[in-house]
VOKOLTOR-336772 format. One line per 4 residues: their letters; for each residue x, y, z of N, C-alpha, C, O. Coordinates in steps of 0.1 Angstrom, whole numbers. Layout:
% VOKOLTOR-336772
A> X:Y:Z:X:Y:Z:X:Y:Z:X:Y:Z; ...
% end
This chain:
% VOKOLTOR-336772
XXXX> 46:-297:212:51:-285:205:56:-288:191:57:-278:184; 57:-296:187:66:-302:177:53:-307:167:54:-304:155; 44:-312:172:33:-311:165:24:-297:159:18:-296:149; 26:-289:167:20:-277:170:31:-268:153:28:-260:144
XXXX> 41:-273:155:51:-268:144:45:-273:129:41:-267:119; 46:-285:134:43:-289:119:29:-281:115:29:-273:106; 20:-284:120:7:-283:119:9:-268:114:8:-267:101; 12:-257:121:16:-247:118:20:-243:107:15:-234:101
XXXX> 32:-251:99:43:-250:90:35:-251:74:36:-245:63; 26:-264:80:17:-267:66:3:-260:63:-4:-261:53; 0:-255:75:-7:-243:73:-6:-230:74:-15:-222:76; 8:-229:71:12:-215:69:11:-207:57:9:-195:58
XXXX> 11:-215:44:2:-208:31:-9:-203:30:-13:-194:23; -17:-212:40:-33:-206:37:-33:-192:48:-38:-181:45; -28:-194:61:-25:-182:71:-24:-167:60:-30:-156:60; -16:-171:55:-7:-157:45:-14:-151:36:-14:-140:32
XXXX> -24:-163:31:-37:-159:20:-44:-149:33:-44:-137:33; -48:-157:41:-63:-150:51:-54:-137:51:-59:-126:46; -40:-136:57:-35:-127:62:-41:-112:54:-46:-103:60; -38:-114:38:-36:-104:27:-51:-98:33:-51:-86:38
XXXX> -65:-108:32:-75:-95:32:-82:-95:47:-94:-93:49; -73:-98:58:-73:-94:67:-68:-79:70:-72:-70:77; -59:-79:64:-52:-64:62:-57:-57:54:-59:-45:58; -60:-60:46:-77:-49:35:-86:-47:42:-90:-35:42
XXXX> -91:-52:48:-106:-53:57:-99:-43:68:-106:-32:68; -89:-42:76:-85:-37:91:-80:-24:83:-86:-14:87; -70:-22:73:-67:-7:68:-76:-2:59:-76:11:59; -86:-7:50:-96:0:48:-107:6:59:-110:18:59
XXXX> -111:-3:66:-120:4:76:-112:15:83:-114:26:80; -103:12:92:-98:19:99:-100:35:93:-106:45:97; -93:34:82:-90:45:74:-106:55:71:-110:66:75; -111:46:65:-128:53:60:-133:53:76:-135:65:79
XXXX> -133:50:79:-137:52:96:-132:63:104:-138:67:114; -117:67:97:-114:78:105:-120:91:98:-124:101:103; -121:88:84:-128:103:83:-140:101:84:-145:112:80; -151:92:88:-165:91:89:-163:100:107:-170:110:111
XXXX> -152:93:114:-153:101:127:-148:115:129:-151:123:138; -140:116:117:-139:134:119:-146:145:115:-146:157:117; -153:136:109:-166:150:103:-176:147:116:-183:155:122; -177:136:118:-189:133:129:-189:139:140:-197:146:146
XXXX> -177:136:143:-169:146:159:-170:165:158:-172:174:166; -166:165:141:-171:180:145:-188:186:145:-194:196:149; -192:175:137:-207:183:136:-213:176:150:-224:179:153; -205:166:159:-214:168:173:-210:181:177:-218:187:184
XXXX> -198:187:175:-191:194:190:-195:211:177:-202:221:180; -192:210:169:-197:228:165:-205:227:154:-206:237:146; -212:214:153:-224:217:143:-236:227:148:-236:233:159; -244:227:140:-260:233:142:-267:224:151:-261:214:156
XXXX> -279:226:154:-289:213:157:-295:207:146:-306:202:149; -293:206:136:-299:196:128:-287:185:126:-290:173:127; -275:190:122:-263:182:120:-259:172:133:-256:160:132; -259:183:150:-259:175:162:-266:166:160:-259:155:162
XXXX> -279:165:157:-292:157:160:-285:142:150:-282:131:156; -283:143:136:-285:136:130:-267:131:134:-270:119:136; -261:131:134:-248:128:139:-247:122:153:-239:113:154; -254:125:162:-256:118:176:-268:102:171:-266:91:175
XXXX> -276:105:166:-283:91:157:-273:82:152:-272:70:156; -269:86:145:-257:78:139:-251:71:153:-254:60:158; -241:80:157:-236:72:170:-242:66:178:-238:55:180; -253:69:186:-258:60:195:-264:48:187:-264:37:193
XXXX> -269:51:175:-273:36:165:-265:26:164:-268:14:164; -253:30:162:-243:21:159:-237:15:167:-233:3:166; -235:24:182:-227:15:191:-237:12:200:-235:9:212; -251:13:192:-259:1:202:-263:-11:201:-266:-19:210
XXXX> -261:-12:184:-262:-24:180:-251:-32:174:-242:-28:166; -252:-45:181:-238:-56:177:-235:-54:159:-242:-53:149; -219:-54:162:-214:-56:142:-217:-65:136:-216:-65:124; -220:-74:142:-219:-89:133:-234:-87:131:-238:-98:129
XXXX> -245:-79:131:-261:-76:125:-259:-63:116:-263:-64:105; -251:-51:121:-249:-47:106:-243:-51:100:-240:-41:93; -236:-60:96:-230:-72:86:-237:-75:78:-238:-73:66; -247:-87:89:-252:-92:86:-267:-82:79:-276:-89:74
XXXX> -269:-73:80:-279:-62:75:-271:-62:56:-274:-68:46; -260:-51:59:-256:-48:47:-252:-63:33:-251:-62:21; -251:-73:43:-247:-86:34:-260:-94:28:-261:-97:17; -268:-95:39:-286:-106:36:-293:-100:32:-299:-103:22
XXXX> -296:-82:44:-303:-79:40:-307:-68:25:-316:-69:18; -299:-61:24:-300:-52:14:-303:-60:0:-308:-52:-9; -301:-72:-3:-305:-74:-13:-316:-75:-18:-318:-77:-29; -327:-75:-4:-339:-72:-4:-343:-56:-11:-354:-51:-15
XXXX> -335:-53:-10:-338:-39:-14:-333:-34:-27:-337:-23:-32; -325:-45:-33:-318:-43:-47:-306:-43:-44:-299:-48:-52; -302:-40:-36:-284:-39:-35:-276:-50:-34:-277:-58:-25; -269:-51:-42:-261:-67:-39:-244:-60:-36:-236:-53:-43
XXXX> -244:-66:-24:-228:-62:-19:-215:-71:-16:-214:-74:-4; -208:-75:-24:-197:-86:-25:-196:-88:-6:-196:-80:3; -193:-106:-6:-186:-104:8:-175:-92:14:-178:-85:24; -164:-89:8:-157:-76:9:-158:-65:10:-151:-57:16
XXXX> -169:-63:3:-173:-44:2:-185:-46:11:-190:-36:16; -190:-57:15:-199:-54:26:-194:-58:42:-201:-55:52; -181:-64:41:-175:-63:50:-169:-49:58:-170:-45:70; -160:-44:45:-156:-28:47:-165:-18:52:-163:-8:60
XXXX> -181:-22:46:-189:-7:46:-192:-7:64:-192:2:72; -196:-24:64:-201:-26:80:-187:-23:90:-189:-21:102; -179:-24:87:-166:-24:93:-162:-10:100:-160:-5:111; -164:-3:82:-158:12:84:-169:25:94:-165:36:98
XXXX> -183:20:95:-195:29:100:-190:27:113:-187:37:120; -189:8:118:-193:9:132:-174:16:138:-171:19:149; -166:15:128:-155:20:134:-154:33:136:-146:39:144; -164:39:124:-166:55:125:-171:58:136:-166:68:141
XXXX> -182:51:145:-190:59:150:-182:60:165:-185:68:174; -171:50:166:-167:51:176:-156:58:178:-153:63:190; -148:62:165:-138:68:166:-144:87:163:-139:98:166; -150:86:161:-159:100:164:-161:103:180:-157:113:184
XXXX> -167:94:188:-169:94:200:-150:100:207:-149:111:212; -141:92:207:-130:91:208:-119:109:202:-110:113:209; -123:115:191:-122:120:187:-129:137:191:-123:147:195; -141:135:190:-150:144:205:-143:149:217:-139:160:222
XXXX> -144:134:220:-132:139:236:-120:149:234:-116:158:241; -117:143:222:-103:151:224:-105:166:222:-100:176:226; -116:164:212:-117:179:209:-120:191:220:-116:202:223; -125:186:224:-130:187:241:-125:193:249:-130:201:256
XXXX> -110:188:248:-104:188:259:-91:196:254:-81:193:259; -89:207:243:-85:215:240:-93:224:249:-105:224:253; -81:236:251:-82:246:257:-92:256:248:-89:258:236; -104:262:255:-116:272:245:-102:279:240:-94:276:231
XXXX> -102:289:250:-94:297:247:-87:301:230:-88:309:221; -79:290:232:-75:289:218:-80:289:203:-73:293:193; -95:284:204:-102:292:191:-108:304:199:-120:302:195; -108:312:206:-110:323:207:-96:333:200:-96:342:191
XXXX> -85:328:206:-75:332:200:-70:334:185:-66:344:180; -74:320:180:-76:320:163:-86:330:165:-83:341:167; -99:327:165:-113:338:161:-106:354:159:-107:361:149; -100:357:168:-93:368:172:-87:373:162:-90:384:158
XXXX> -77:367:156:-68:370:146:-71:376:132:-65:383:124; -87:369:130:-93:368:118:-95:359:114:-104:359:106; -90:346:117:-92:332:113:-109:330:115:-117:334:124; -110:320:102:-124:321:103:-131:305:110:-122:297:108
XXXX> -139:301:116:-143:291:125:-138:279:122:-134:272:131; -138:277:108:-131:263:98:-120:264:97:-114:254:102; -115:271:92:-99:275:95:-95:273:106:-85:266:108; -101:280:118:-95:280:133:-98:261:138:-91:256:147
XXXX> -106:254:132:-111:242:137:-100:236:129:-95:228:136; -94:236:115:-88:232:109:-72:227:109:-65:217:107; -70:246:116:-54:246:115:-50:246:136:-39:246:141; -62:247:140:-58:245:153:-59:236:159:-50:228:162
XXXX> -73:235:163:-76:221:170:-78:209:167:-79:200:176; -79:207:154:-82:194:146:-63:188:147:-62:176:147; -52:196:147:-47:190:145:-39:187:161:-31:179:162; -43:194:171:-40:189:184:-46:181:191:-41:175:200
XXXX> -60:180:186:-73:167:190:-64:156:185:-59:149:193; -61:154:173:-58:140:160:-46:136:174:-46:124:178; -37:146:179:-20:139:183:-26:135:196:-22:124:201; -36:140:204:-41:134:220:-47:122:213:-45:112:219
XXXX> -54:121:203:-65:109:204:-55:95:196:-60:86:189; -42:98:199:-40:87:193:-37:75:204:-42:64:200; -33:74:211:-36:59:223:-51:53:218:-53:43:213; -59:62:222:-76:56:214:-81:53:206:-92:48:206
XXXX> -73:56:191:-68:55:181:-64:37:177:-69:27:171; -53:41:185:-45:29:187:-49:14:191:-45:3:187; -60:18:203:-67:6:205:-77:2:198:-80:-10:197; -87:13:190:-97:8:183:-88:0:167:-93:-8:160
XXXX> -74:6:166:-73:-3:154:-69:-17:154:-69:-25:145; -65:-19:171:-61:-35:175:-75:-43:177:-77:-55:177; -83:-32:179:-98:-41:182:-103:-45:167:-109:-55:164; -98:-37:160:-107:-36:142:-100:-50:135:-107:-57:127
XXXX> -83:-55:141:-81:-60:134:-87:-70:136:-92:-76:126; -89:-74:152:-95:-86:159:-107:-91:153:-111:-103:150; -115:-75:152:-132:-79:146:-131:-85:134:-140:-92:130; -121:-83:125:-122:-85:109:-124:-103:110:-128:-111:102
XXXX> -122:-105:119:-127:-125:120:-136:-131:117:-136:-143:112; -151:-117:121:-162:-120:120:-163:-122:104:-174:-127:101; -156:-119:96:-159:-113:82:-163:-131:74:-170:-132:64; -157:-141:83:-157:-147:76:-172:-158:78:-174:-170:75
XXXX> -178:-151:81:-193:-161:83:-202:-152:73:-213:-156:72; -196:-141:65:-207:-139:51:-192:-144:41:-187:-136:34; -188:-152:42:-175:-158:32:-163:-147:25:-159:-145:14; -159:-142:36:-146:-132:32:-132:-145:34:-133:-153:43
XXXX> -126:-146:29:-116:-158:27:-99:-153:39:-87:-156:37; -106:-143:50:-94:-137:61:-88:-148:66:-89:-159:61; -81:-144:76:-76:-153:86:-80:-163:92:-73:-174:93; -93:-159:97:-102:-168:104:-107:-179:93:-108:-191:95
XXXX> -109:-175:85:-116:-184:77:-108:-196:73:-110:-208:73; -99:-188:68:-86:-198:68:-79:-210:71:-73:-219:65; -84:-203:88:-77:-211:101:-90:-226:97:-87:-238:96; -104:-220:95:-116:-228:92:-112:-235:85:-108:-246:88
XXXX> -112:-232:76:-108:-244:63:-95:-254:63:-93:-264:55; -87:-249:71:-73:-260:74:-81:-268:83:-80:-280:82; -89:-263:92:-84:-272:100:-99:-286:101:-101:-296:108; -109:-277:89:-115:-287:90:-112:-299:75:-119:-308:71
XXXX> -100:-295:70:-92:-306:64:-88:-318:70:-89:-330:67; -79:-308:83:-71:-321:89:-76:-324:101:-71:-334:107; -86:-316:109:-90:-324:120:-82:-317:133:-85:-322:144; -73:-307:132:-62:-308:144:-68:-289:144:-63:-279:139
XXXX> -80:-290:151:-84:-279:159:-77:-268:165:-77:-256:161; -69:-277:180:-65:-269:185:-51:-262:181:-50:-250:183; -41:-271:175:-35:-266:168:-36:-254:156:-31:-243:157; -43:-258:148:-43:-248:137:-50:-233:144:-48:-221:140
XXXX> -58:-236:155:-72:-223:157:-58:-213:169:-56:-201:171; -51:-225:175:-38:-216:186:-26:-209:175:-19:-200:179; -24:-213:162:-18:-208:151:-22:-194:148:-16:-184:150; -35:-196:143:-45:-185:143:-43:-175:153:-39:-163:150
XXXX> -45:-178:168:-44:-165:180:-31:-165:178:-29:-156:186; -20:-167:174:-8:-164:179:-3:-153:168:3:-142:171; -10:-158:152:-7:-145:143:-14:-135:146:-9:-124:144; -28:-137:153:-36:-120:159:-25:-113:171:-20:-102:170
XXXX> -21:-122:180:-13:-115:189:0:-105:180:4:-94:182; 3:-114:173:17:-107:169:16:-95:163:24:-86:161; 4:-96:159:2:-84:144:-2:-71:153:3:-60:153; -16:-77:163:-12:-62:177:-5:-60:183:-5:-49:188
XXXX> 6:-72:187:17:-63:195:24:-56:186:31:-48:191; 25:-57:170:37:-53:165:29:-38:160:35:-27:158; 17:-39:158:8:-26:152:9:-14:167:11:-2:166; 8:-23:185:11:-12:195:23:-8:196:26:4:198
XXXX> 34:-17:195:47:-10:191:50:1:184:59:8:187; 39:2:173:50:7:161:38:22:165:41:34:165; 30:18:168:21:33:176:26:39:187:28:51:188; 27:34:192:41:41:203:50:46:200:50:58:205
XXXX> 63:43:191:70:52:187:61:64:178:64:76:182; 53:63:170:49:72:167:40:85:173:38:96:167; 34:81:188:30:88:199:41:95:200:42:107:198; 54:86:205:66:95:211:72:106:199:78:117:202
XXXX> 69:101:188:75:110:180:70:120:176:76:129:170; 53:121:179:48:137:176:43:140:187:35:150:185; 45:136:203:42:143:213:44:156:211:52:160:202; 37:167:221:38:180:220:41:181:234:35:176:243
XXX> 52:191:235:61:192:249:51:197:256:42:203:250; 51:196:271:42:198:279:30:195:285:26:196:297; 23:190:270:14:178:269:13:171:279:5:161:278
% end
């Protein structure tokens, strides 16, 4: 244990480096991801058929294929095509799609599972379909879908690890480079799981109170 300390103590500078664009990579995606899933979720659930069509593509494309190949796509491959994308911005773009497509999926449901009734009700009034999807159900889907919410952003933080095999300088990478300084593996890499644990228990914590605080009575 006491080894496990030190080891820890003197690689706690580089932790705090990885830390900074572990947190850019997990609050950028997350964020561009949630509006990639709310437009996606509405044009599955009340788009046209051309919008359905090309929006259900999207999702089943993405959560069929592993992240670490569209990474690895947007990082190797695109510059075949001209595109050159920094480790970081090609970390985010691959980050924020495959987070989109899931939290669209996640987001769907919820919409879902709102009562029809109720944009009938809006419709009724005069409210017009966007408006009624806007001021009604978008914002009763958003308060159900947060538990699912919640886990895809404890999963996003986890994935941002991968970031570091096209050279993003996170956590993981971090933990890589201490520890192939000093040789002490298991220590530095159990340093490493112990800062992921803490950061999602403290990200499910602080999501919970915030569940409890916009629950809707009855609900």
């Amino acid at each position: 244990m006491i080894k496990f300390i030190n080891v820890f103590i003197e690689a706690f500078p580089f932790f705090m480096n990885g830390l900074v664009f572990t947190a850019e990579l997990a609050l950028s995606s997350i964020s561009i991801g949630f509006v990639i899933g709310v437009l996606v979720a509405i044009s599955r659930t009340y788009g046209n058929k051309l919008s359905y069509s090309i929006s259900t593509i999207f999702v089943e494309s993405i959560r069929g294929t592993p992240l670490l190949v569209q990474l690895f796509i947007f990082y190797f491959a695109f510059p075949q095509i001209g595109i050159h994308l920094s480790p970081l911005v090609a970390s985010i773009i691959s980050f924020s799609i495959n987070s989109g497509a899931y939290q669209a999926e996640y987001i769907r449901g919820s919409i879902q599972s709102i009562d029809k009734g109720q944009m009938m009700a809006a419709l009724s009034i005069g409210m017009t379909k966007w408006k009624s999807i806007l001021n009604v159900i978008l914002p009763q889907s958003l308060i159900k879908v947060l538990p699912s919410w919640t886990n895809e952003f404890a999963y996003l933080v986890k994935y941002t690890s991968v970031a570091y095999l096209v050279g993003v300088p996170e956590l993981m990478a971090q933990g890589e480079f201490v520890a192939s300084r000093n040789f002490e593996f298991m220590d530095v890499f159990l340093g490493v799981a112990l800062i992921y644990l803490v950061i999602v228990m403290i990200l499910t914590w602080g999501m919970s109170r915030i569940e409890k605080m916009v629950r809707m009575p009855g609900v």
